[in-house]
Structures are given as structure tokens and as C-alpha cells.
C-alpha positions as CSV (number, residue, x, y, z in Angstrom):
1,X,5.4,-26.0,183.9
2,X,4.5,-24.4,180.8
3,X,2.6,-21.6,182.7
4,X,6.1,-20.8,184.6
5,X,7.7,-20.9,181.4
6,X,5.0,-18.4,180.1
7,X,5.7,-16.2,183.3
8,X,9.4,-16.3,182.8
9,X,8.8,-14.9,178.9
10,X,7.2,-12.5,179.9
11,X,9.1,-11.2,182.7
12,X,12.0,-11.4,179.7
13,X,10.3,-9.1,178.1
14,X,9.1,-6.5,180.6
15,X,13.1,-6.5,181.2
16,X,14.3,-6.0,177.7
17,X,12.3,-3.1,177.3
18,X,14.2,-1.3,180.2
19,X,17.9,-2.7,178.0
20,X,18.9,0.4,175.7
21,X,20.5,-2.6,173.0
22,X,19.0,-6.2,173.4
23,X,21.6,-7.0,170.6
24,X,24.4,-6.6,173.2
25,X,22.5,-8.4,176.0
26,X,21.9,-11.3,173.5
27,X,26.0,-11.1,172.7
28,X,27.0,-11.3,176.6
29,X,24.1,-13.6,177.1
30,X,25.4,-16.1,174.6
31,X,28.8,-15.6,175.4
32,X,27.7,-16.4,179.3
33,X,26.0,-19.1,178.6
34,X,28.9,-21.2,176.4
35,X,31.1,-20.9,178.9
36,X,29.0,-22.2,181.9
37,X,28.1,-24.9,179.3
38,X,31.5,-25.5,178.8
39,X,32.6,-25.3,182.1
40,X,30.9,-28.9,181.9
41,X,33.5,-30.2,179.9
42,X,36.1,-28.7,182.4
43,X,37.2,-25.8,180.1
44,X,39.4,-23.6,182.2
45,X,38.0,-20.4,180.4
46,X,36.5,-17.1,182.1
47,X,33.9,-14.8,180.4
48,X,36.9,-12.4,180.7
49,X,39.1,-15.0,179.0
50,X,36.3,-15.7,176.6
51,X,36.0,-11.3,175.5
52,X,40.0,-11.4,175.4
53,X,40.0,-13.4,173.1
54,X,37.9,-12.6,171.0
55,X,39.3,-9.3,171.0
56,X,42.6,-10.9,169.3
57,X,44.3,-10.3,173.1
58,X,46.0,-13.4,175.2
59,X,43.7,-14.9,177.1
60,X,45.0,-16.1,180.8
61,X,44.3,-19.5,180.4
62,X,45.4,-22.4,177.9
63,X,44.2,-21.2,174.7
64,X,42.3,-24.9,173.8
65,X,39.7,-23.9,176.3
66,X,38.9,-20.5,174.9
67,X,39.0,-21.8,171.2
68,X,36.6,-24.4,172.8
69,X,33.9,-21.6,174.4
70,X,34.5,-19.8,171.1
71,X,33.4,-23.0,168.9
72,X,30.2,-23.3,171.3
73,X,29.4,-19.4,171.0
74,X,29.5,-20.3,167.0
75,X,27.4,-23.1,167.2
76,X,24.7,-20.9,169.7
77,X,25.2,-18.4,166.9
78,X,24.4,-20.4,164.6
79,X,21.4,-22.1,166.2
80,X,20.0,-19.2,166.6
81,X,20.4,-17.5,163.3
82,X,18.8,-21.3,162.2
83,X,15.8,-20.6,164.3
84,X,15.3,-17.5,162.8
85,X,14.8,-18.8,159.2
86,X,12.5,-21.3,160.3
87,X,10.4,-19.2,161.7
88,X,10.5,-16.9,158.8
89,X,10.0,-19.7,156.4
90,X,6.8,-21.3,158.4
91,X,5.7,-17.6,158.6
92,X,5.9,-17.6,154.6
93,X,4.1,-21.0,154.5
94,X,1.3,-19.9,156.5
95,X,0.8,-16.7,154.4
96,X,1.1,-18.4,151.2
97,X,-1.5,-21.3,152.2
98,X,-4.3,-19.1,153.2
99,X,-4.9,-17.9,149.8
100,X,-5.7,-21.3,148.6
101,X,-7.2,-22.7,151.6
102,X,-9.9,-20.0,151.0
103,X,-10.3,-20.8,147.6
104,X,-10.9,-24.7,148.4
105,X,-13.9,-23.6,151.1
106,X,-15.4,-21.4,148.4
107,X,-15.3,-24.4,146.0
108,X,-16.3,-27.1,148.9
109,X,-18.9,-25.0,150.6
110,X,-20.7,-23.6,147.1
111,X,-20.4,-20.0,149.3
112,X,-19.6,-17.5,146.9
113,X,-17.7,-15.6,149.4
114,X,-15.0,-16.7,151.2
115,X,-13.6,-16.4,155.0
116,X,-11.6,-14.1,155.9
117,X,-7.8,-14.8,156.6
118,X,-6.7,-11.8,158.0
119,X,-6.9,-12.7,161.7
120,X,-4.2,-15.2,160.6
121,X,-2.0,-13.1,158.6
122,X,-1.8,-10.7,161.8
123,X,-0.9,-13.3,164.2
124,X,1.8,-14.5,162.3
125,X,3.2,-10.8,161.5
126,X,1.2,-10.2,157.8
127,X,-1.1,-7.4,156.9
């Protein structure tokens, strides 16, 4: 399972190289996704209906079930903007912890040098 899942990210991103804006894939994406997700909850809304609307134009279909797709395209927004600053957070974390877990294996280990942390700091997007 988590191999497939492996091969699926990676075929995601062999694709999005090809897109010319991943921004606007992401946007229809989203917008796709909320109202399959919604269809669930038997929301009469279209993707079409979905774009209409939030274009400010009248949507063919009973405007409760767009507002509806529209709250779960906010709340997939927002997950995803959430996600974002975790990641950036953990990221700063990691790259403010290596400076004193180097310091406690110099003072641990008597070495008076110390380990290098770079290898980290790269694979976590540092310097």
C-alpha cells in the first residue's frame, strides 16, 4: 500500500511538470473534489454550477447546494493552507534544534568537535 501511494506521488509529479500553472490545477482540483464529496450529501450542484457561482452568476440549481460545495471548497482551502504552516513550523523546529543538539554531543561525548548537521538542514529545505 504505501509503495503504490509512493508510485502514485510520483507519477503526480512527473505530470505537474508538464501543467504550465499547478496553482490552477490545484483550484479546479479542489473545486472537483468538494463537489463529488458533496454529491454524498445529495447536493444537486455541478462543477459548472460550482464556477458560476463563484463567479457572482446564477447557478442552475438551488442555490443551498452551491453555497454548500462552496463551504467545503473553504474548508479544503483552509486545510490546506493549515498543512502548509505545519510543515513550515516543524521545518523551523528541526532547524532550530540542531544547533543545540550538537552542542549537547560535544558536551556528552568530551569531542571537541561536533557532527555535522547539514545533511539535515538540506533534507528539510535549509542551507
Amino acid at each position: 500500500m504505501k509503495y503504490q501511494a509512493l508510485l502514485a506521488l510520483g507519477r503526480l509529479d512527473s505530470v505537474s511538470s508538464l501543467l504550465p500553472d499547478t496553482s490552477l490545477f490545484l483550484y479546479m482540483y479542489v473545486r472537483k473534489e468538494a463537489v463529488l464529496s458533496s454529491m454524498i450529501e445529495c447536493t444537486q450542484s455541478s462543477l459548472s454550477d460550482l464556477l458560476l457561482f463563484e463567479l457572482d452568476h446564477e447557478p442552475g440549481v438551488p442555490l443551498d447546494d452551491v453555497r454548500e460545495v462552496s463551504n467545503y471548497v473553504a474548508a479544503l482551502d483552509y486545510g490546506m493552507r493549515l498543512l502548509i504552516t505545519l510543515l513550515l513550523c516543524e521545518q523551523k523546529a528541526l532547524q532550530e534544534l540542531m544547533p543545540i543538539k550538537a552542542i549537547r554531543f560535544v558536551s556528552t561525548s568530551g569531542r571537541s568537535r561536533t557532527k555535522s548537521t547539514t545533511g539535515v538542514k538540506r533534507s528539510i529545505g535549509g542551507h
